[in-house]
C-alpha atoms as an extended CHARMM CRD file, in Angstrom:
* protein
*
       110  EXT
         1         1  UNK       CA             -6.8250000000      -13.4520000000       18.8440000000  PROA      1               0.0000000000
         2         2  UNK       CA             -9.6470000000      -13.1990000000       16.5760000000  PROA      2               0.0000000000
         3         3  UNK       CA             -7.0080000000      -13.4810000000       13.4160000000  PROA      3               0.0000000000
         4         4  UNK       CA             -5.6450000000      -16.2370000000       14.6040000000  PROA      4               0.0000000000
         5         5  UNK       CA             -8.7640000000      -17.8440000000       15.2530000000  PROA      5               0.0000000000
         6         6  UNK       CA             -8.9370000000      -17.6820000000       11.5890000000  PROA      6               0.0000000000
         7         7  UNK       CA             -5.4520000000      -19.6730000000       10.6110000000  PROA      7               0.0000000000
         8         8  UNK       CA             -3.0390000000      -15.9170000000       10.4600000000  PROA      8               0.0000000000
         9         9  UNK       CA             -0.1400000000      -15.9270000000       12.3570000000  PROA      9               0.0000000000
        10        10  UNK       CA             -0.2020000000      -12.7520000000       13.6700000000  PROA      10              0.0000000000
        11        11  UNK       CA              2.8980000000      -10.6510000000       14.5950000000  PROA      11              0.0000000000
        12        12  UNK       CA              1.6840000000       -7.5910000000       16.7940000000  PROA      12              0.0000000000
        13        13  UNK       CA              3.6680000000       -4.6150000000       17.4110000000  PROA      13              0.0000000000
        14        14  UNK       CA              3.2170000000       -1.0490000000       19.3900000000  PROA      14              0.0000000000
        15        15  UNK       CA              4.5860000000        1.0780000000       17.3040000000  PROA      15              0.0000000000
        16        16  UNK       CA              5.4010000000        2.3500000000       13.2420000000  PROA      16              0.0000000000
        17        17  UNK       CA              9.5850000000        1.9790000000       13.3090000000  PROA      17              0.0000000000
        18        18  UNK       CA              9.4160000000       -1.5650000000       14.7500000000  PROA      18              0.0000000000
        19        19  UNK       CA              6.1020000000       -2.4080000000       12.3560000000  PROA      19              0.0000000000
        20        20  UNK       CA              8.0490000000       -1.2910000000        9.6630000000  PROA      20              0.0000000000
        21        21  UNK       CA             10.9420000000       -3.0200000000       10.6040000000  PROA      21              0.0000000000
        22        22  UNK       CA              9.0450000000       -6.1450000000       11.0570000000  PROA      22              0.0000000000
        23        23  UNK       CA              6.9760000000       -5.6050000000        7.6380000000  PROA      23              0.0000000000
        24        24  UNK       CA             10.4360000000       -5.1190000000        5.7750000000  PROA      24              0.0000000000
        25        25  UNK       CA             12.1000000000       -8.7360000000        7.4070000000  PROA      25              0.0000000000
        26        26  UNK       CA              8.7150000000      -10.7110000000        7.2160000000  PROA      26              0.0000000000
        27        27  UNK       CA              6.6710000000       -9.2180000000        3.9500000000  PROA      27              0.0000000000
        28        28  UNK       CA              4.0660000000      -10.2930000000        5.3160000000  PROA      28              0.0000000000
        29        29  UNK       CA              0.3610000000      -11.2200000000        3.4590000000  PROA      29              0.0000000000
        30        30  UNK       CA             -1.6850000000       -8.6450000000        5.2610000000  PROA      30              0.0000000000
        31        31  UNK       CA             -0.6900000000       -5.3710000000        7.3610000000  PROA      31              0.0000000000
        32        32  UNK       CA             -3.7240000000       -3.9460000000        9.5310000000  PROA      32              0.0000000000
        33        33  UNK       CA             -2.3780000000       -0.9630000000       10.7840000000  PROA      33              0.0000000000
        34        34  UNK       CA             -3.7600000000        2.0630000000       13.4330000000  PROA      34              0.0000000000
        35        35  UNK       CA             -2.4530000000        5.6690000000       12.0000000000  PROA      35              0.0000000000
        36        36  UNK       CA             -2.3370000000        6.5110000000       15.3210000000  PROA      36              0.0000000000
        37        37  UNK       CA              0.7300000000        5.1450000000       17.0950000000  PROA      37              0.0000000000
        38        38  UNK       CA              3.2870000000        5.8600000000       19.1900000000  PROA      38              0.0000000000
        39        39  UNK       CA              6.6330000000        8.7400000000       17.9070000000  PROA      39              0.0000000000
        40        40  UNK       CA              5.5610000000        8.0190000000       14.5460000000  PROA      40              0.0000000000
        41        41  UNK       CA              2.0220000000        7.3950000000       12.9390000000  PROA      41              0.0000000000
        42        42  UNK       CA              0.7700000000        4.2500000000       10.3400000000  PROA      42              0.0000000000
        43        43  UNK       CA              1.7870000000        6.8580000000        7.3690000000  PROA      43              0.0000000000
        44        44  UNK       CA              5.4180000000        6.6350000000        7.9860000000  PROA      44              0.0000000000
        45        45  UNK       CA              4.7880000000        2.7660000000        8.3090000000  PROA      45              0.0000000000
        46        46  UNK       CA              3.1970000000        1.7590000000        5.4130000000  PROA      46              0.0000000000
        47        47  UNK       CA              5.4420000000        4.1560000000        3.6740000000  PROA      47              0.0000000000
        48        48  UNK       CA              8.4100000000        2.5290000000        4.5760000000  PROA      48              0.0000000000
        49        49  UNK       CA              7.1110000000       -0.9010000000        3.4780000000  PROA      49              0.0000000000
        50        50  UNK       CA              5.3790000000        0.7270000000        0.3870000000  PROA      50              0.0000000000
        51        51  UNK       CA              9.1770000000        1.9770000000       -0.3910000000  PROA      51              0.0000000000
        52        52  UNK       CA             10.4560000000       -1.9170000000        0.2870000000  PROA      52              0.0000000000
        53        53  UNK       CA              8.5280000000       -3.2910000000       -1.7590000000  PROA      53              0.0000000000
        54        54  UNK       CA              8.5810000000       -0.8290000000       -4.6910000000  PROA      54              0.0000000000
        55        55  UNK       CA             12.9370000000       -1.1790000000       -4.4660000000  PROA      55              0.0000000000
        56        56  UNK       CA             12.6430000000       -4.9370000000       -4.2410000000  PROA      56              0.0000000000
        57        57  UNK       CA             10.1900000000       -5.2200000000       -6.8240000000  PROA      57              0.0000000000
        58        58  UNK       CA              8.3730000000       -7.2530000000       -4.6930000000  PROA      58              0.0000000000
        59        59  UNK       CA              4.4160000000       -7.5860000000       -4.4170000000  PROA      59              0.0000000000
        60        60  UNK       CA              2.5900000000       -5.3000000000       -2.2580000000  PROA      60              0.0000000000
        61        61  UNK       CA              0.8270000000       -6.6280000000        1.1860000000  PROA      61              0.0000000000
        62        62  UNK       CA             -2.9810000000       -6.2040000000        1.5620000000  PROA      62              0.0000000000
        63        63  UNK       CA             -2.5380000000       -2.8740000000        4.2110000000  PROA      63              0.0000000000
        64        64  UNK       CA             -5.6030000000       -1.9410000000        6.2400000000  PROA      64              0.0000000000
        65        65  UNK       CA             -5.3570000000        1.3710000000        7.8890000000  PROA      65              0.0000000000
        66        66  UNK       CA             -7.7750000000        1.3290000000       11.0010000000  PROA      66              0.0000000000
        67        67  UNK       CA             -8.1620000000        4.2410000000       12.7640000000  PROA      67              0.0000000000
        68        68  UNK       CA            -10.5320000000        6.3880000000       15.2990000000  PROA      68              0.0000000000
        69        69  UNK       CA            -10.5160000000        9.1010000000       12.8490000000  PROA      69              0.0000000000
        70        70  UNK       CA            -13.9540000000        8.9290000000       10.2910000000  PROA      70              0.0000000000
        71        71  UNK       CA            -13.2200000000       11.8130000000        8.6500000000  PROA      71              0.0000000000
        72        72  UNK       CA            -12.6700000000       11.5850000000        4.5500000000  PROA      72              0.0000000000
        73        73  UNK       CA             -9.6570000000       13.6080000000        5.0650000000  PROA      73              0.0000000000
        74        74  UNK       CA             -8.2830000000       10.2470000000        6.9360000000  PROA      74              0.0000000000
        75        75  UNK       CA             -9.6480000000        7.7480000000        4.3120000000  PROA      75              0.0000000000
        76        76  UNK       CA             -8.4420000000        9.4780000000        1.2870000000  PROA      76              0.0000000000
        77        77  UNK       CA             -5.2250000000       10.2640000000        3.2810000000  PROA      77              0.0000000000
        78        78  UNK       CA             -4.6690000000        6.4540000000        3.9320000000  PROA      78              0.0000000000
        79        79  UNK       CA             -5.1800000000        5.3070000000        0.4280000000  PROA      79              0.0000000000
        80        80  UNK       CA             -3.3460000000        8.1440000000       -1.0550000000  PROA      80              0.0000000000
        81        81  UNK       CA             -0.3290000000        7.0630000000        1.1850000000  PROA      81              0.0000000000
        82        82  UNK       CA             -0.3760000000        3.3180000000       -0.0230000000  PROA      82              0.0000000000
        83        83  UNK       CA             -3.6080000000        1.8290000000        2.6200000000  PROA      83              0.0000000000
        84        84  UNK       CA             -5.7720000000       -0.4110000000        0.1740000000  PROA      84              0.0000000000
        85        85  UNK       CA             -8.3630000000       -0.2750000000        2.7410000000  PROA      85              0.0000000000
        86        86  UNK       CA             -9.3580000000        2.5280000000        5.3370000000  PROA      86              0.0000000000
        87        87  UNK       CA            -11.7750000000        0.8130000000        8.1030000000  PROA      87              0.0000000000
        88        88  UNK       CA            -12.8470000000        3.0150000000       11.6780000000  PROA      88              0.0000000000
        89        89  UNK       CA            -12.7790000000        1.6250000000       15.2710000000  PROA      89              0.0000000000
        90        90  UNK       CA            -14.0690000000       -0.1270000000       16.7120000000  PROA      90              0.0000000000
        91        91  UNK       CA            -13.5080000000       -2.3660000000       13.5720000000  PROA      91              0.0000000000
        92        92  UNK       CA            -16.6190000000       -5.2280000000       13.4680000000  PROA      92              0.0000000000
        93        93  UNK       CA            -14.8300000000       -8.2850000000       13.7470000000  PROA      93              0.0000000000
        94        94  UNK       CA            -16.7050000000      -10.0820000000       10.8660000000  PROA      94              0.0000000000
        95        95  UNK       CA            -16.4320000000       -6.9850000000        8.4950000000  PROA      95              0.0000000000
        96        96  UNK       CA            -12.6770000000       -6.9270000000        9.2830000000  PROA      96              0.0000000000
        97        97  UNK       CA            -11.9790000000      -10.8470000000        8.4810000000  PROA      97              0.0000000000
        98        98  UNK       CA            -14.0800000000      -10.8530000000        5.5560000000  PROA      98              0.0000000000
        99        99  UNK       CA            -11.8650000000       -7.8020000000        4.1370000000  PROA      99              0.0000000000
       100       100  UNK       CA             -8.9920000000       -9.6710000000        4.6350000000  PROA      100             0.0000000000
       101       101  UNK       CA             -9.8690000000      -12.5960000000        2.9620000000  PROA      101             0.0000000000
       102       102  UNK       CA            -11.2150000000      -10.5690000000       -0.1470000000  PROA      102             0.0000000000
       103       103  UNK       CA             -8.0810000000       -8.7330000000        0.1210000000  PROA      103             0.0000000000
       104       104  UNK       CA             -5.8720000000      -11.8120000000       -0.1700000000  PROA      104             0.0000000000
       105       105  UNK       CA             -8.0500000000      -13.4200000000       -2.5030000000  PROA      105             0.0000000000
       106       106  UNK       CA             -7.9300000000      -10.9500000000       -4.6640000000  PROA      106             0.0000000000
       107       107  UNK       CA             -4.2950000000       -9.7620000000       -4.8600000000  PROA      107             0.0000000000
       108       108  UNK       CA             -2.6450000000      -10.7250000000       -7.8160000000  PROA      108             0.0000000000
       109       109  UNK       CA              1.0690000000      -11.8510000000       -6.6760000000  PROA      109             0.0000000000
       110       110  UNK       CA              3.5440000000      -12.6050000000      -10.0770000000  PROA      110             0.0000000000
């Protein structure tokens, strides 16, 4: 609710095949994504779209991993498996929609 408070249409999914699935068909702008989800976690997700966009030569999406886990293990993890951005929960709403819009803002799309 709070992202589309802020103009996103938001598409919100429970787990990493149909994320992926929906990341592929919509390429969306932004991907905030828990590592934590259901028969497969946010790595295999953001994988899968990472591999999209890389075959398609297509530009990347802002991704957001957002997890419980606040280890450095996680956060290096995350961006070393194609996250831009590695955030723990509970995210601060204001903190979350400002990286967003940085994010976007600063993504350079060809």
């Amino acid at each position: 609710m709070l992202l589309e408070e802020e103009g996103a249409d938001v598409v919100a999914l429970a787990d990493a095949e149909d994320g992926a699935e929906a990341a592929i068909r919509l390429l969306p702008d932004a991907v905030i994504c828990d590592i934590d989800l259901p028969a497969m976690d946010g790595f295999y997700l953001i994988q899968r779209l990472r591999d999209h966009e890389i075959r398609g030569n297509l530009p990347p999406s802002v991704a957001i991993a957002l997890t419980g886990h606040d280890g450095e293990e996680y956060r290096l993890r995350s961006i070393g498996e194609g996250f831009q951005h590695f955030m723990t929960k509970p995210a601060h709403p204001d903190e979350l929609v400002t990286l967003i819009r940085e994010s976007l803002n600063a993504r350079v799309v060809s």
